[in-house]
C-alpha atoms as an extended CHARMM CRD file, in Angstrom:
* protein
*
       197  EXT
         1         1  UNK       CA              0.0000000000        0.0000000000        0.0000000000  PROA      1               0.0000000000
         2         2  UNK       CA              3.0100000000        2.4850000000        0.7820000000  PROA      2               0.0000000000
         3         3  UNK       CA              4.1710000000        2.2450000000       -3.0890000000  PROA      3               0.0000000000
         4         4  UNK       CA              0.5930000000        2.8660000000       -4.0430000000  PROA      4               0.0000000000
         5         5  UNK       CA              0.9280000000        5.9360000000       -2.0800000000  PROA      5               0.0000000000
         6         6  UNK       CA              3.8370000000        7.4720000000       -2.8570000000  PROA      6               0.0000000000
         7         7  UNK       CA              3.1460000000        6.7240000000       -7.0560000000  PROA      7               0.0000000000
         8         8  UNK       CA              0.1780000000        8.8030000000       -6.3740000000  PROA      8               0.0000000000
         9         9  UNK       CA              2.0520000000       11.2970000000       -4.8710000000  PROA      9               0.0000000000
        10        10  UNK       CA              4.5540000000       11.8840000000       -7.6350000000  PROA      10              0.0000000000
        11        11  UNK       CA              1.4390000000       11.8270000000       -9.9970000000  PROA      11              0.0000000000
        12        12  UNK       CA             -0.6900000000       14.2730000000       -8.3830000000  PROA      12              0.0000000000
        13        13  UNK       CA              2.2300000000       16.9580000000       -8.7290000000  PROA      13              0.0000000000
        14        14  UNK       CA              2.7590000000       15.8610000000      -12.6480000000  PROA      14              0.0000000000
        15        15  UNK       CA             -0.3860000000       16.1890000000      -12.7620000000  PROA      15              0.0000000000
        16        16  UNK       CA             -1.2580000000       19.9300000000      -11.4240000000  PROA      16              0.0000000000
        17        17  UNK       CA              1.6210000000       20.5840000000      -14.1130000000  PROA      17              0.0000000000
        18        18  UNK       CA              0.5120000000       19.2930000000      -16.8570000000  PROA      18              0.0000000000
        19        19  UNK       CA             -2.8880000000       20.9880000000      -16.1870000000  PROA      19              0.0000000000
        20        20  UNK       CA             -1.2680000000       24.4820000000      -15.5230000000  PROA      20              0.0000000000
        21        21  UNK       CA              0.4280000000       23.9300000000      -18.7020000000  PROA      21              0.0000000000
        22        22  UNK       CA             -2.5740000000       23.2890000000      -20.7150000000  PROA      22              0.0000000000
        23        23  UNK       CA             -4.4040000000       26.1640000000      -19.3130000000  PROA      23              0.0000000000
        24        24  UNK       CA             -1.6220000000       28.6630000000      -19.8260000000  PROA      24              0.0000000000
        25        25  UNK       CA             -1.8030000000       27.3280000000      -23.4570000000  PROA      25              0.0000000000
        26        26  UNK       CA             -5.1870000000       27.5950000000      -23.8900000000  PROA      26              0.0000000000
        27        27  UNK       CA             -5.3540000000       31.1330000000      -22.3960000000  PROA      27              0.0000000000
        28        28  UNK       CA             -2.8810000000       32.3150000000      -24.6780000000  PROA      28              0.0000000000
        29        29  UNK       CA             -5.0200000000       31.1610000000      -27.6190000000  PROA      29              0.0000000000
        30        30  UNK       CA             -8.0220000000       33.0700000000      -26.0880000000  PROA      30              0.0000000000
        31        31  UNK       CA             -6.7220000000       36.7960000000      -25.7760000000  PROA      31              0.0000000000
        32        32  UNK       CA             -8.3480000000       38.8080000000      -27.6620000000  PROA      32              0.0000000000
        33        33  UNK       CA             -7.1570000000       40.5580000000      -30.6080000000  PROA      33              0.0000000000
        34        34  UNK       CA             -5.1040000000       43.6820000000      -29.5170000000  PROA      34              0.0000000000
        35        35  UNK       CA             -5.8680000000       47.1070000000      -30.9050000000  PROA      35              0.0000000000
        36        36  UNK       CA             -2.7580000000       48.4000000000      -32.7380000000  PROA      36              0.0000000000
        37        37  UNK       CA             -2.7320000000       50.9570000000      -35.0660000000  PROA      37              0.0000000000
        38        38  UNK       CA             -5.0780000000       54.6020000000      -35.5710000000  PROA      38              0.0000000000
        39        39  UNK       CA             -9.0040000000       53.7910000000      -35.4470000000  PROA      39              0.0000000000
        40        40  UNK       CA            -10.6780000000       52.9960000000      -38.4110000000  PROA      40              0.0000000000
        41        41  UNK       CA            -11.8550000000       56.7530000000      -39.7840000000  PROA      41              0.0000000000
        42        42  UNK       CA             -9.1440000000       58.3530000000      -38.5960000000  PROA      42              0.0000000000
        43        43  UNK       CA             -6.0170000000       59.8210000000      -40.6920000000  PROA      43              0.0000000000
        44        44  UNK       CA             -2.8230000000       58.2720000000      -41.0610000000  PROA      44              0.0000000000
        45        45  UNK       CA             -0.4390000000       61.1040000000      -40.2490000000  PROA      45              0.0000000000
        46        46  UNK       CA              2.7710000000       61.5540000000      -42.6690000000  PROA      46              0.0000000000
        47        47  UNK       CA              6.6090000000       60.7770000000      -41.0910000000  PROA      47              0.0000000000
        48        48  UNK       CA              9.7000000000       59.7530000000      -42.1740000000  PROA      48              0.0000000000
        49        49  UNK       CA             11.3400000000       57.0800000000      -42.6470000000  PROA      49              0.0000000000
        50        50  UNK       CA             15.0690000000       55.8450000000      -44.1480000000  PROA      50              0.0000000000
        51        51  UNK       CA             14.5240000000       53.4310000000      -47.4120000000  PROA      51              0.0000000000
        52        52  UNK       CA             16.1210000000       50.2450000000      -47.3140000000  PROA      52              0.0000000000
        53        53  UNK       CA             14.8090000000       48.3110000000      -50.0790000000  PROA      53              0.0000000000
        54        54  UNK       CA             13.0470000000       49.2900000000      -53.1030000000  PROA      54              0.0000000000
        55        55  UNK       CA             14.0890000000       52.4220000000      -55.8350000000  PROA      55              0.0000000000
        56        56  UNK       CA             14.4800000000       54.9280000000      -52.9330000000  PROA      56              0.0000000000
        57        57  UNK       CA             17.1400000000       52.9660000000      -51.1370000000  PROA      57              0.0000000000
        58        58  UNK       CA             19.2580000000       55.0900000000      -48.9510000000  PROA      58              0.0000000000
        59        59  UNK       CA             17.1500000000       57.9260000000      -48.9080000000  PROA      59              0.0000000000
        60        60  UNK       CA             14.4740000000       59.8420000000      -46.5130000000  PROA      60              0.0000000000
        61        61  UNK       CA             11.2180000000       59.3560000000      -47.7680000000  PROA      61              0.0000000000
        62        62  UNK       CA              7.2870000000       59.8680000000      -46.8300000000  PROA      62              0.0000000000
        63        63  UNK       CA              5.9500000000       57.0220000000      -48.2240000000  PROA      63              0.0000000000
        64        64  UNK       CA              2.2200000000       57.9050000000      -46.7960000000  PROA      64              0.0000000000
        65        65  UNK       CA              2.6790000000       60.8230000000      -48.5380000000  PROA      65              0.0000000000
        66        66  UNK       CA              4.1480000000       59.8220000000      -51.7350000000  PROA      66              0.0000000000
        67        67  UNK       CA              0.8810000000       57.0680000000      -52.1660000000  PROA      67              0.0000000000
        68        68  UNK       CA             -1.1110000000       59.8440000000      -51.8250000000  PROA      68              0.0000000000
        69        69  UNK       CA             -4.9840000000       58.8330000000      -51.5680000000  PROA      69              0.0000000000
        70        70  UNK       CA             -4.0650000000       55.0370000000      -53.2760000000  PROA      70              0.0000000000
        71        71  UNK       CA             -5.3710000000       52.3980000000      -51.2650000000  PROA      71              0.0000000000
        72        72  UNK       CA             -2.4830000000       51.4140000000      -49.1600000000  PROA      72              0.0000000000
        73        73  UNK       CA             -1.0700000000       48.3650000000      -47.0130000000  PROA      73              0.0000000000
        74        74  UNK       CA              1.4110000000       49.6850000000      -44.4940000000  PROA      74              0.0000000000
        75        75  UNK       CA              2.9490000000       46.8290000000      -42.5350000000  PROA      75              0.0000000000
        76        76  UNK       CA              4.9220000000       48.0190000000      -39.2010000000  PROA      76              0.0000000000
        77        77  UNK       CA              6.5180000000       45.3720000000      -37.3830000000  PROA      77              0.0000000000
        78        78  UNK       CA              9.2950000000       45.5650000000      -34.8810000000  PROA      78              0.0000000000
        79        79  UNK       CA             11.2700000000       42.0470000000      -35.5550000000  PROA      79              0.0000000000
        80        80  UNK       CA             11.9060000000       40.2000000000      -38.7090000000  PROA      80              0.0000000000
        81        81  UNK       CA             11.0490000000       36.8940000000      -38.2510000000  PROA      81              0.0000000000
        82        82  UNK       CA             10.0590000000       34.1560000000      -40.8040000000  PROA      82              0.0000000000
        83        83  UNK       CA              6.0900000000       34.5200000000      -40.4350000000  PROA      83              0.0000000000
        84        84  UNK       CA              6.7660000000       38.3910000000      -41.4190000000  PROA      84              0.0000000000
        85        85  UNK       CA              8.2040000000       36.7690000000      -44.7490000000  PROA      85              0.0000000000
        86        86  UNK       CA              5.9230000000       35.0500000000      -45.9620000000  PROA      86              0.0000000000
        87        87  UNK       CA              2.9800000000       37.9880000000      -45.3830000000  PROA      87              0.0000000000
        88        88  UNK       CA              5.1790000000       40.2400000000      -47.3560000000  PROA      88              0.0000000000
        89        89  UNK       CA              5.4480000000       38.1480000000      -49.6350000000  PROA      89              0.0000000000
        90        90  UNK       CA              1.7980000000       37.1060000000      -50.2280000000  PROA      90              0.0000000000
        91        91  UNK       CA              1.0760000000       40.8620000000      -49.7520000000  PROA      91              0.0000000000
        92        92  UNK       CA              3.8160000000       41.3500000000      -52.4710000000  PROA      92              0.0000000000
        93        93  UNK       CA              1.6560000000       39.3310000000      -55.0910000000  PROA      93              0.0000000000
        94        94  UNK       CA             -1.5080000000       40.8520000000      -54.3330000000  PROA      94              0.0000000000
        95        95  UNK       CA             -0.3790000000       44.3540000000      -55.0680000000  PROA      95              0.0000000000
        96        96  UNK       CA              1.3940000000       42.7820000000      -57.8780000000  PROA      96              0.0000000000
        97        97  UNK       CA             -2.1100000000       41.8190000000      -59.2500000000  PROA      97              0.0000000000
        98        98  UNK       CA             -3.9280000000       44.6230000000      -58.3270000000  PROA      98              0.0000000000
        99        99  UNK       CA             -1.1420000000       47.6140000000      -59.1170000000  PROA      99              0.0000000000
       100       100  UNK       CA             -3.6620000000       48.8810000000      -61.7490000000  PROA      100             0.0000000000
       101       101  UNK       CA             -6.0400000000       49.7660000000      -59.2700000000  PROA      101             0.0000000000
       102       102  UNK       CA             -3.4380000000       51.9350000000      -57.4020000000  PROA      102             0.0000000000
       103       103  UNK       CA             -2.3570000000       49.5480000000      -54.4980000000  PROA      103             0.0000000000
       104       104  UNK       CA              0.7880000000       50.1610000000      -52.7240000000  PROA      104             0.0000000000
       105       105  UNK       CA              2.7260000000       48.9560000000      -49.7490000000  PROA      105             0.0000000000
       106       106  UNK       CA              5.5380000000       49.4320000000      -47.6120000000  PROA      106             0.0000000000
       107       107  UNK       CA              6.7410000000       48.1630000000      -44.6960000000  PROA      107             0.0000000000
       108       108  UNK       CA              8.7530000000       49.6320000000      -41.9230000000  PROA      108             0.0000000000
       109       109  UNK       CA             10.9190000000       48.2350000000      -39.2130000000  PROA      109             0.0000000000
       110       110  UNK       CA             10.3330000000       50.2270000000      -36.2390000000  PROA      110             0.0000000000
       111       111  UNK       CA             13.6110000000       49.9900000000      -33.8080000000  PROA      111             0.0000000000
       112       112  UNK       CA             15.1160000000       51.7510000000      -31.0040000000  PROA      112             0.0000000000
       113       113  UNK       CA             18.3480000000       52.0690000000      -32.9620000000  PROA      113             0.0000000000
       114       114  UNK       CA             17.2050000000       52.4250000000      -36.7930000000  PROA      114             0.0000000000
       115       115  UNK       CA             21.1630000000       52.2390000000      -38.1200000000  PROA      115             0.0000000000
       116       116  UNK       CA             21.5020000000       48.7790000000      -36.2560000000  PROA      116             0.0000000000
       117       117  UNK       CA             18.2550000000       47.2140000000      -38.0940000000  PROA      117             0.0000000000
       118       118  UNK       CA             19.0950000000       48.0810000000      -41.4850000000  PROA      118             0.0000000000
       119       119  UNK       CA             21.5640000000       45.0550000000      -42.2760000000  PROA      119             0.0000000000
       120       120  UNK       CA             18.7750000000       42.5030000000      -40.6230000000  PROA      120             0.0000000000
       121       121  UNK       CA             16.3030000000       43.8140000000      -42.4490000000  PROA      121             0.0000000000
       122       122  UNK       CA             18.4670000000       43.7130000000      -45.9670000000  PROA      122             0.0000000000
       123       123  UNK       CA             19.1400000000       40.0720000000      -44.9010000000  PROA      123             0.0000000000
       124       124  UNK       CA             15.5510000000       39.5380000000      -44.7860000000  PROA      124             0.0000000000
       125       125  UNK       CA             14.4620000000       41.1050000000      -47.8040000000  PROA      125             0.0000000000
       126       126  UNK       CA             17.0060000000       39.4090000000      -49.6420000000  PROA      126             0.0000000000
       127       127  UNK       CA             16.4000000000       35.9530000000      -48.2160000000  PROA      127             0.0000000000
       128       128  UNK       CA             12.5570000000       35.6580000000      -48.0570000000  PROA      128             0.0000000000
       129       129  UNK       CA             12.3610000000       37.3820000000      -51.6060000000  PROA      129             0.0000000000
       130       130  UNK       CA             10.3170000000       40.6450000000      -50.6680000000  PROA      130             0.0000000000
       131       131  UNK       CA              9.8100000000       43.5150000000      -53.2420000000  PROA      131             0.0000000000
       132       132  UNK       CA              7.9010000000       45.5620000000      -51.1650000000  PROA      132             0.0000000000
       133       133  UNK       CA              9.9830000000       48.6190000000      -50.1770000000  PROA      133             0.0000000000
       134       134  UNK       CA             11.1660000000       48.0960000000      -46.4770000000  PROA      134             0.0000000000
       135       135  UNK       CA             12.3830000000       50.9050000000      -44.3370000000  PROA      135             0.0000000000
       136       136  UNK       CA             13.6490000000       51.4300000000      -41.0510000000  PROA      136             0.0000000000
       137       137  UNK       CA             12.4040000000       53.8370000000      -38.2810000000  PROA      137             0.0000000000
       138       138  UNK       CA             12.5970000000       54.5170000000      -34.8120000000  PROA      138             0.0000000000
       139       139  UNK       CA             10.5420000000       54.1330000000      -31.8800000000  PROA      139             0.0000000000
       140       140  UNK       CA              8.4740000000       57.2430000000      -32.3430000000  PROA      140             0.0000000000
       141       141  UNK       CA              6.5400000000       56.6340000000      -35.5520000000  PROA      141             0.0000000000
       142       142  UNK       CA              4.8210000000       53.7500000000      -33.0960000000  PROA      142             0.0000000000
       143       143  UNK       CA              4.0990000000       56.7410000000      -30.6760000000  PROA      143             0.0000000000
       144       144  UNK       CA              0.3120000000       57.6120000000      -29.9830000000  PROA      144             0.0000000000
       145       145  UNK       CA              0.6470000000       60.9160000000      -31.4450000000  PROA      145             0.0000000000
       146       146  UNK       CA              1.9380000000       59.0670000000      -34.9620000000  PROA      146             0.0000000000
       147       147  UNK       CA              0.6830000000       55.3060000000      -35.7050000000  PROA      147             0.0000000000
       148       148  UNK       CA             -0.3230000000       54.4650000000      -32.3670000000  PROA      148             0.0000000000
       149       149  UNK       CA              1.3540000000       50.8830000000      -32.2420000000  PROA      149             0.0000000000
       150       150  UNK       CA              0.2870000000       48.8000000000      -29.3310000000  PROA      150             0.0000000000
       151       151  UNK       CA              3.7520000000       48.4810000000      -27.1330000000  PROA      151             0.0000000000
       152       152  UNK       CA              2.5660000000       44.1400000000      -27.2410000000  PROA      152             0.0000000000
       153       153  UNK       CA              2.6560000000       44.4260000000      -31.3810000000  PROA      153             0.0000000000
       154       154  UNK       CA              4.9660000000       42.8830000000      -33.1070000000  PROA      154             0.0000000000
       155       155  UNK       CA              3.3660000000       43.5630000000      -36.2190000000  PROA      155             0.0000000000
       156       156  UNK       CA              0.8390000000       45.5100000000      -37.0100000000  PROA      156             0.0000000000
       157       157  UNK       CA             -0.9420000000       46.1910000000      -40.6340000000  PROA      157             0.0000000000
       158       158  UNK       CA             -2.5990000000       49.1220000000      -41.1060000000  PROA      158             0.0000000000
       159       159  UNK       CA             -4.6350000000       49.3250000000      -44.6290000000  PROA      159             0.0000000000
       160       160  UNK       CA             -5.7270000000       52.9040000000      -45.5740000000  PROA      160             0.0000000000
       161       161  UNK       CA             -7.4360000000       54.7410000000      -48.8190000000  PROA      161             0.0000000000
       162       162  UNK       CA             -7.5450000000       58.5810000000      -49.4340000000  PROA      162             0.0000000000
       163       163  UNK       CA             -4.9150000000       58.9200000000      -45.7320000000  PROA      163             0.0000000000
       164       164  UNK       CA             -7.7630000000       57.4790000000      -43.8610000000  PROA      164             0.0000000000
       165       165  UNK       CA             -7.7310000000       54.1980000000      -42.0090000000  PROA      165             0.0000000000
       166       166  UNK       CA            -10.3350000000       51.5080000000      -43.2100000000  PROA      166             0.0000000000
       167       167  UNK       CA             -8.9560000000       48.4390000000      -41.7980000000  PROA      167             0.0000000000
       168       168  UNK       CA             -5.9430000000       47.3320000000      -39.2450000000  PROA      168             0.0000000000
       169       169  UNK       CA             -4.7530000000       44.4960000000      -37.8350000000  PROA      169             0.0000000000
       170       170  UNK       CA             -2.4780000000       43.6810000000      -34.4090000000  PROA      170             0.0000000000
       171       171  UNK       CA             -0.2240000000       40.5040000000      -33.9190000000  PROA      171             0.0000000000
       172       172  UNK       CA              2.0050000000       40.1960000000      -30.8840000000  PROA      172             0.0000000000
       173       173  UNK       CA              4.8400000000       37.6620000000      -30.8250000000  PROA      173             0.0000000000
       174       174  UNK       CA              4.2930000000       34.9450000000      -32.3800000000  PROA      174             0.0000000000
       175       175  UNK       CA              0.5470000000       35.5010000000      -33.1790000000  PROA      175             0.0000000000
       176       176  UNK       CA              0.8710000000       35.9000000000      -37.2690000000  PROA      176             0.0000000000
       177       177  UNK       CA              0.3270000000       32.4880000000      -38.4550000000  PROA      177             0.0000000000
       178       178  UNK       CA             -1.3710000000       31.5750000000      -41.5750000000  PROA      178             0.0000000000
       179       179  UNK       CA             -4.6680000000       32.1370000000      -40.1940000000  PROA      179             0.0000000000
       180       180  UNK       CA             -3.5090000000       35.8450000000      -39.4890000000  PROA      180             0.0000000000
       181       181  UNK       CA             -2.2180000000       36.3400000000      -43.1950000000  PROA      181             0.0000000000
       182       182  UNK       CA             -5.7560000000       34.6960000000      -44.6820000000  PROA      182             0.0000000000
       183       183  UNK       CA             -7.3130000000       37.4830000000      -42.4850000000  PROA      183             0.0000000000
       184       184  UNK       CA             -5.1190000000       40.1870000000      -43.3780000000  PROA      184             0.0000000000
       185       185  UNK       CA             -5.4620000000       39.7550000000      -47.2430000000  PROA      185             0.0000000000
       186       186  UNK       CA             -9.3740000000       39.5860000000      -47.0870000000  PROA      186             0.0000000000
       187       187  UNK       CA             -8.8000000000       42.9280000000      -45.6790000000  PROA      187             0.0000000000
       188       188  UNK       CA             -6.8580000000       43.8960000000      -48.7910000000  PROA      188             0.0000000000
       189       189  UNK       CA             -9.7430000000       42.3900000000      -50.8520000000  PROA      189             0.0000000000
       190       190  UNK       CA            -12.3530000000       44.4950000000      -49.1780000000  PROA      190             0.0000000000
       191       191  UNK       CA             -9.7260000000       47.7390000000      -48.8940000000  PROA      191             0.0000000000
       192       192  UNK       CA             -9.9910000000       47.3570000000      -52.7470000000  PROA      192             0.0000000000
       193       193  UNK       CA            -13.3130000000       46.8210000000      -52.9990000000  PROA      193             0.0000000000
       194       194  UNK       CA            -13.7190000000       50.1210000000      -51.2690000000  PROA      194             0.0000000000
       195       195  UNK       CA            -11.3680000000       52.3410000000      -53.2870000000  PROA      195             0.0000000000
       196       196  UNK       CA            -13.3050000000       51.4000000000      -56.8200000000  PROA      196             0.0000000000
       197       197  UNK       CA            -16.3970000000       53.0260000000      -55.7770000000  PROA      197             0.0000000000
């Protein structure tokens, strides 16, 4: 009877563990979306960023400004992971398809020390294929007073026609998954449906 005993006592602590592990899984699938990014109505203001990729490479350029009132898909994201890839990408081929309608993107690397994140982000680019321009800033374009980027974001996509926000979507770390990038380009879908009319 003492062996039955103590077995059960090394269970009942594997146990408790196991449970605590599947909760803390579970709850982490069950937060809800966060809210990065300027409301939906409201403008996108203009800043500044430094080119990386793309024909402005090297250079300081608006690129909310220089799309103008185009429909837009403006991806900030503050790491460069493998997920980010492949929604460039895809995001790549939809503007591809739909550059006669006047869809642009860009995508900027928000970092604490912009001159540090360039060569990642090259490495990136280069690796994972993206044509998108890419551009580095710093912390203050994800300021309140600018895009408003949830501090928990890892990436956020903002889409936007005529400067004004009609659609955004919040990932923390490692939230985008393929779901995420299904949702994201039905977003693009409707942001397009939207701009013909």
């Amino acid at each position: 009877m003492s062996s039955c005993r103590f077995s059960s006592r090394i269970r009942t602590p594997a146990v408790v563990a196991f449970a605590l592990v599947v909760l803390a899984v579970a709850g982490a699938a069950d937060k809800p979306p966060i809210r990065s990014g300027r409301d939906i109505g409201q403008p996108v203001p203009s800043f500044y960023v430094r080119a990386v990729t793309g024909p402005l490479r090297n250079k300081s350029v608006c690129y909310v400004c220089r799309n103008g009132s185009r429909p837009c898909v403006m991806i900030l994201f503050r790491n460069t992971g493998p997920a980010l890839g492949k929604l460039l990408k895809e995001i790549d081929k939809v503007v591809d398809r739909n550059r006669v309608a006047g869809l642009r993107s860009f995508g900027v690397l928000i970092s604490p020390d912009p001159g540090r994140a360039i060569s990642p982000l090259q490495t990136m680019a280069f690796n994972q294929k993206v044509s998108l321009p890419l551009s580095v800033a710093t912390d203050v374009v994800g300021s309140p007073s600018c895009q408003n980027i949830h501090r928990q974001a890892e990436v956020t996509v903002v889409l936007y026609r005529r400067m004004k926000v009609v659609g955004r979507f919040g990932f923390r770390s490692r939230e985008l998954d393929d779901a995420g990038t299904r949702r994201v380009l039905v977003g693009i879908k409707g942001l397009l449906g939207e701009s013909q009319n």
